[in-house]
N, C-alpha and C positions, 0 to 999 in steps of 0.2 A: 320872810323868815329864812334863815341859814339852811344848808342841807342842800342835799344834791337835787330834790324833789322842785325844787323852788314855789315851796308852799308860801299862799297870804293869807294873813292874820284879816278875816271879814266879819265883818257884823251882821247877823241874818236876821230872817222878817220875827225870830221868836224875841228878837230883843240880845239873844246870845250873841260874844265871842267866838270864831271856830279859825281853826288852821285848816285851811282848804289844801287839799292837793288836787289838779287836774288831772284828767286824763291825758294831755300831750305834753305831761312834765317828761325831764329828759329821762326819766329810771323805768319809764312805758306806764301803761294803762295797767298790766299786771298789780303794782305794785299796791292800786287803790283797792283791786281783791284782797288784797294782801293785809291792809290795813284793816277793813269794813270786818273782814274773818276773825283775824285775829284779834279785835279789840271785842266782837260778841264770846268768841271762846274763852279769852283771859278773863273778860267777866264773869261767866258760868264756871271759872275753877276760885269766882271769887277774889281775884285781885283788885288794885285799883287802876282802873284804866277811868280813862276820861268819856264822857258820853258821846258817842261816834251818829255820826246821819249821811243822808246822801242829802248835798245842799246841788239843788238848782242856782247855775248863774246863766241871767239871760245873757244872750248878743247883744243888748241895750246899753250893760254894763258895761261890757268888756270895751266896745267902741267908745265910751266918754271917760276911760279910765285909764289913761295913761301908763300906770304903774301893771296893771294887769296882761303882760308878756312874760314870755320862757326867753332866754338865751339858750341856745342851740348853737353852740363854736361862737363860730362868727358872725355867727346871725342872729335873730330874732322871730319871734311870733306870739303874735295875740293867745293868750289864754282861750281854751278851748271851750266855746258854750255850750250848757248841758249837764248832765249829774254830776258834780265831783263828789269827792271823801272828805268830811268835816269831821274835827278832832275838836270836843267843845275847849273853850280856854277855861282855866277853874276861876270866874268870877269876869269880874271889867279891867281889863289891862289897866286903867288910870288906879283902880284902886287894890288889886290885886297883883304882885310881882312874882314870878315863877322866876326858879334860877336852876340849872343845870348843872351846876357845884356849889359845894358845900364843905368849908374847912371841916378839920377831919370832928373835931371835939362838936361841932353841931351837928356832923352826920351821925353820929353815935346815937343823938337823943332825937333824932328821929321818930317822931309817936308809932308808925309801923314797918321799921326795919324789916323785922320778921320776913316782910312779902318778898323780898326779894329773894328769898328762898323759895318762894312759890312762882314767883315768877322764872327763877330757872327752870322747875321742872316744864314751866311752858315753854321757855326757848329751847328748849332741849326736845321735847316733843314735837313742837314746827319746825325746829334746825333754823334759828334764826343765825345766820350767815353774818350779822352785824354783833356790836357790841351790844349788851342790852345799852338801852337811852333812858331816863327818867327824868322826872323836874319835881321841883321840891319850893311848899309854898305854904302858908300860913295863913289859914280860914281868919274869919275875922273875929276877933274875942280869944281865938286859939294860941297858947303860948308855945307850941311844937310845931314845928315843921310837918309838913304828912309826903309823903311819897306818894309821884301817878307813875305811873308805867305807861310808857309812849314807846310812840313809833313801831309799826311789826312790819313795815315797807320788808323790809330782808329777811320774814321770816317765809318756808319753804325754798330758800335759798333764790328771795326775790324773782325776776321773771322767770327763774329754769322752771318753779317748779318740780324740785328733786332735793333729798336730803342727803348733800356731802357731810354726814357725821364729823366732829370733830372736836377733842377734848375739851379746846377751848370757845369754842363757837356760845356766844350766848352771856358767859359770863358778864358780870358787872365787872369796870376797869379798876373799882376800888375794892381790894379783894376784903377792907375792912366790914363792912356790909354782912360781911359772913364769919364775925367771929365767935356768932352765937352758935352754930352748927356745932352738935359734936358725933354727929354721926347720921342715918339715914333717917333718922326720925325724925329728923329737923324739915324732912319734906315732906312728913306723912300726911298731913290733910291736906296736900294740895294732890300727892300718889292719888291720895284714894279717890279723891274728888274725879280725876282724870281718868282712874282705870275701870271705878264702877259709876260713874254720871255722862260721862262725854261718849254718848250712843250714839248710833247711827243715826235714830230720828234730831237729836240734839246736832248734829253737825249740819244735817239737812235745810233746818228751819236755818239756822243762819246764812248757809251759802243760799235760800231763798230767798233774801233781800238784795243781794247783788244783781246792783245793773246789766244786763248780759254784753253792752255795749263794753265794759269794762274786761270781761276776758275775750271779745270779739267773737261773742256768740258761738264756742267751742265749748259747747255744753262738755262734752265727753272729757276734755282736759280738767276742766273742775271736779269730776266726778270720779278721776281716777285720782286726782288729790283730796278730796276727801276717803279714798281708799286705805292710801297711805296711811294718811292719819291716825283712823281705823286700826290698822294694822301696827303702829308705832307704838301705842299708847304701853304696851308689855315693855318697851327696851328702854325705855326711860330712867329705870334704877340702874342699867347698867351704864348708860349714857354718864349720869351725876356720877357712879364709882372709876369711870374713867378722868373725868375730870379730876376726880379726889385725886387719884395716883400719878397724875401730870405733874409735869416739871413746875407747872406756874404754882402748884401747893393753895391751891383758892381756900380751904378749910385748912387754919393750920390746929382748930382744935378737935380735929377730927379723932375719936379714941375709938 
């Protein structure tokens, strides 16, 4: 799969599709926290994210699989066996096509535009340090497109773990996406969702599924980022009014 992670698209024993990331992709073992977190939170504020797992690959695999190495520079290395981060694919690659763009007149009709307002105020709350990503694909019988929300690899600003705020940090590159916005409201059920449902215990139960191999068994680092968190969830309206007032104009029908 494209991307600096150098994820592979595998088949697992459910029968499922998943974009697998390793623990010794080149963007670190952080970044699978990163994903596993942020794909349980974004689903608790109700978005669409894709079904996320921790997939086992044996050494069995990895040795009669050719394809199954990082590039690292100049070099090389076997894919690392043991838990990785599965991102499920939405259906069977042969029968389902996901696309990553979309001319502007079919982005428009979009069946759930909408979320990519909700999904700001999630990248705005993790400080996701990347663009937001998505893919766009069409259930079967369905005449609209549906929007997933992928990839949170770069949200808490990827391995620092630390949030560099910043106006545009987050947004979607196609500022069209948001010409339904015309003011704060346009985020409200995703606000309230975040500022009165995403507790303490709610952050807990998901950072409890995580492999501890994955942040290198530095309990204490994960639990001061979930501190953050915690502590973020208030600045978020002012995070989105920043963005409003930036040069790049992401809501131009903001009134």
């Amino acid at each position: 799969m494209r991307g600096g992670a150098q994820s592979q698209l595998m088949r697992c024993e459910d029968e499922g599709y998943y974009v697998v990331k390793f623990q010794n992709n080149p963007q670190g073992p952080r970044i699978l926290v990163n994903e596993l977190l942020g794909t349980r939170l974004a689903a608790r504020l109700g978005l669409p994210t894709p079904a996320a797992a921790v997939v086992e690959v044996q050494a069995s695999l990895i040795e009669h699989t050719e394809d199954l190495v990082m590039q690292l520079g100049r070099h090389s290395a076997r894919c690392r066996a043991g838990q990785q981060f599965g991102s499920r694919y939405p259906g069977s690659p042969a029968q389902t096509v996901a696309y990553d763009f979309l001319p502007d007149e079919q982005l428009r009709e979009v069946a759930n535009l909408a979320d990519f307002c909700g999904v700001l105020v999630f990248d705005k709350w993790t400080c996701n340090t990347n663009g937001r990503q998505a893919i766009f694909f069409r259930a079967r019988g369905e005449p609209r497109y549906q929007a997933q929300m992928i990839d949170h690899g770069f949200c808490f600003n990827a391995g620092e773990w630390n949030f560099p705020d910043a106006p545009l940090r987050g947004l979607y590159a196609r500022h069209r996406v948001y010409e339904s916005v015309r003011g704060m409201e346009s985020f409200e059920p995703w606000l309230a969702r975040l500022e009165e449902k995403m507790t303490e215990s709610v952050l807990e139960q998901a950072a409890s599924e995580i492999p501890p191999e994955w942040y290198d068994f530095q309990l204490d680092a994960l639990e001061q980022l979930l501190e953050q968190l915690l502590r973020r969830r208030q600045r978020v309206r002012e995070l989105i009014r920043a963005a409003w007032k930036s040069s790049a104009q992401p809501f131009p029908h903001w009134t």
